[in-house]
Each structure stands twice: as structure tokens, then as C-alpha cells.
N, C-alpha and C positions, 0 to 999 in steps of 0.2 A: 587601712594601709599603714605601717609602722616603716616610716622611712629608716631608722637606725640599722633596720636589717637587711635592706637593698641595696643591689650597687648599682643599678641602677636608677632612671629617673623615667616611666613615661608619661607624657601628659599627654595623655589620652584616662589615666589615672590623678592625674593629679584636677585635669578638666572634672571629672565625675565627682571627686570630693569636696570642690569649689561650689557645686551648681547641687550637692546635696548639703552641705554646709547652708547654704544661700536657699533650699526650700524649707529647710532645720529652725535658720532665723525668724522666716518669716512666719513659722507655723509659730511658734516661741510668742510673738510681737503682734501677728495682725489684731489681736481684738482688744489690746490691753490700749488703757486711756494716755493720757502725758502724763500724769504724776505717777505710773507705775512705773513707764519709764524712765522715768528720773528719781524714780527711789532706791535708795540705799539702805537696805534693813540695817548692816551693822556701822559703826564707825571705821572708816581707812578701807569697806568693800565699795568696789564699784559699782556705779546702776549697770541696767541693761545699756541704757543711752549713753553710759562714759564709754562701757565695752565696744559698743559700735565703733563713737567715734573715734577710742583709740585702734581699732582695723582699718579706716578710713584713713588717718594718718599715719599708722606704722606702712601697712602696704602701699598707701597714695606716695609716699616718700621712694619707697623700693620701686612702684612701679613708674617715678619718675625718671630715676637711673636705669630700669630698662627698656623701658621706650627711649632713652637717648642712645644706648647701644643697639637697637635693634635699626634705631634710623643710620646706622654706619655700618651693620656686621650684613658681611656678602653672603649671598644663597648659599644653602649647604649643596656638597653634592650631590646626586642623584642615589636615592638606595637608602641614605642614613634614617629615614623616616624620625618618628616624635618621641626619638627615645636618647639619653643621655647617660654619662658615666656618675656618679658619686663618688668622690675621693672621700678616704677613710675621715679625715678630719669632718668634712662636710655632712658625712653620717652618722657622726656623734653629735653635731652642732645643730644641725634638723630635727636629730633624734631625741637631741635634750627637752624638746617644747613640745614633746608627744605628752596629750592629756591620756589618763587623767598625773598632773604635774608631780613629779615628781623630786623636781629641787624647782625653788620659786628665786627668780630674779626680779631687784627691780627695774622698772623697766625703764631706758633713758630717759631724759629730762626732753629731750623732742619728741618720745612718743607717748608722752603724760596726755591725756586725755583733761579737758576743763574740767574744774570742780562740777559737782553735782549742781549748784546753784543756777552754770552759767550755760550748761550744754544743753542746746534745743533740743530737747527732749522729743518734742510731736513727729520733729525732722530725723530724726536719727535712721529709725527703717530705711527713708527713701534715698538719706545720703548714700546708707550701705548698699542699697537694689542700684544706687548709679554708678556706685565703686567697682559692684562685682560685674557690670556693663564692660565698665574701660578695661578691668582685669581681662575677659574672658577676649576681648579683642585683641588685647597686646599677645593674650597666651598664642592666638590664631596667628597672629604675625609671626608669632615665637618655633613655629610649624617648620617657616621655609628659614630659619637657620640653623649652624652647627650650633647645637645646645653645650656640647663641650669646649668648642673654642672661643665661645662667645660670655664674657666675662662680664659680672655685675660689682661693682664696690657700692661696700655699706654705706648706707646715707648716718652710719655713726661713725665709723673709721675707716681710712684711705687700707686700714690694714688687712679687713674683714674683708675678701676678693673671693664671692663663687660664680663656679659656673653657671650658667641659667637656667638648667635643668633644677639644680641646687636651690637659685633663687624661689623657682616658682615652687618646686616642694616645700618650702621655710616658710613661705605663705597660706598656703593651703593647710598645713600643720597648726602654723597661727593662729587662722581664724579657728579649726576643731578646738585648742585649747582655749581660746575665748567663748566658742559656745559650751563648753561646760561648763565657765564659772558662768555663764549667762541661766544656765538652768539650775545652777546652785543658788542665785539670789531669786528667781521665781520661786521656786521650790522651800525658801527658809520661810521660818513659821511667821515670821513676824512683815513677809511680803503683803503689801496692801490686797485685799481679794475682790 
């Protein structure tokens, strides 16, 4: 799915790329040791284990602002079912993090991942298998409201304001462009075997 080109949002898609991303990781990760997870072939790339855990806390941060809107925003009406609008701004902005990248940001100073030294490596998998738990519940909650009246602000600026449909695709996009750099540092020559 290439959000930049739709205008709309449904998670009923956005669900299927969450829980194929999340079978993606785990095929990536289940047999490898801790030190591969916490290895860093080059200098300034991140491990497998940074990648995690910065999904863990870029999304853990988003989806603490949408479980606080979800605990306030009234049922939708009947008929609207799990589909949502995209405004144009919000389809270039989603659209921008489609892998494979093609302009690289860096990434805020709150969603910096620990150095390689410091991030549980062993833990990483099962922080992300707990993440994509609370994810996949909030999205379920996210069902019985308006996806378009119901507003998420960035946990970087009060200015950054999408709709929810918007949030959850910006997430799902997230993690596909973290499992590719995640299969770029298995896949470099100098990854531990």
C-alpha cells in the first residue's frame, strides 16, 4: 500500500500491514542471538535492537495520544464503517516515509533509540510483539469512531494535528520503512553470521 496516492484511509489495510510487518519482524529476529541484535555493522547504522526500540517509542508516544482521544471521541455514526479521508498535506507527510526512503530525516531527539551499548538487545523482539498488542487494540477501539473528526497532535509539535485514520497509516508506514533498514543491516556483509 503507498499511502501518498490515496485519499483515503482504511484499517481494515492499514490492520493487514501492521500484523504482516509484525510476522516480517519476527521471521527477521526469531533465531538470531543478542549480540546480533545489538550489532551495528557500520558506524551512525542502527542495530536490529535500536530499530525496534525506536517503533516501540516513536509509536508507544503516538499511540499514547491516541488512546487519550479515543477515551473522549463519541461513536461514529452508523454506516461510516473503518474508512477515513486523507487530506492532501497528510498524503505527502505519510507518503514521505514510504520505503524504500527516499529523503532521510533525522529523527527527533525523543524518538532517538539508546545507543547500541545500552538497548536490551535479548528484549527487543518481545518489547515490539507487546507494542504491536496495544497497537492492534487501540486500532480495534479506533473502529467505533469518526476516523475523520477525531484528531491526533504530534507528540513533537502541538502543530503537527492528523486525523486518525492519518495517524494509524503514519504508523504502519513507520514500521515498513524500519523493516527495511532492519533487513539492510542483516543482509550487510560484515553482519555477524
Amino acid at each position: 500500500m503507498t499511502w501518498m496516492a490515496s485519499k483515503t484511509v482504511d484499517l481494515d489495510q492499514v490492520e493487514a500491514g501492521l500484523r504482516r510487518t509484525w510476522q516480517q519482524v519476527r521471521e527477521l529476529t526469531d533465531n538470531l542471538r543478542t549480540e546480533q541484535l545489538g550489532c551495528s555493522p557500520e558506524p551512525r547504522r542502527w542495530s536490529l535492537a535500536q530499530c525496534l526500540e525506536h517503533l516501540v517509542t516513536t509509536d508507544g508516544l503516538y499511540l499514547d495520544k491516541v488512546e487519550a482521544v479515543l477515551a473522549k471521541a463519541p461513536a461514529k455514526a452508523a454506516g461510516h464503517g473503518a474508512r477515513g479521508h486523507l487530506r492532501l498535506w497528510e498524503r505527502l507527510f505519510v507518503g514521505s516515509l514510504e520505503p524504500p526512503p527516499k529523503m532521510r530525516f533525522p529523527a527527533p531527539k525523543i524518538f532517538l533509540p539508546a545507543d547500541a551499548e545500552t538497548v536490551p538487545s535479548g528484549d527487543s523482539p518481545e518489547r515490539f510483539s507487546e507494542h504491536q498488542e496495544r497497537l492492534l487494540a487501540c486500532l480495534e477501539r479506533a473502529r467505533t469512531v469518526d476516523l475523520d473528526r477525531t484528531i491526533v497532535v504530534s507528540p513533537v509539535s502541538r502543530l503537527i494535528r492528523l486525523r486518525l485514520g492519518a495517524a494509524f497509516a503514519l504508523v504502519e508506514v513507520h514500521q515498513r520503512r524500519h523493516l527495511e533498514q532492519m533487513r539492510r543491516v542483516a543482509e550487510h556483509p560484515d553482519f555477524p553470521g
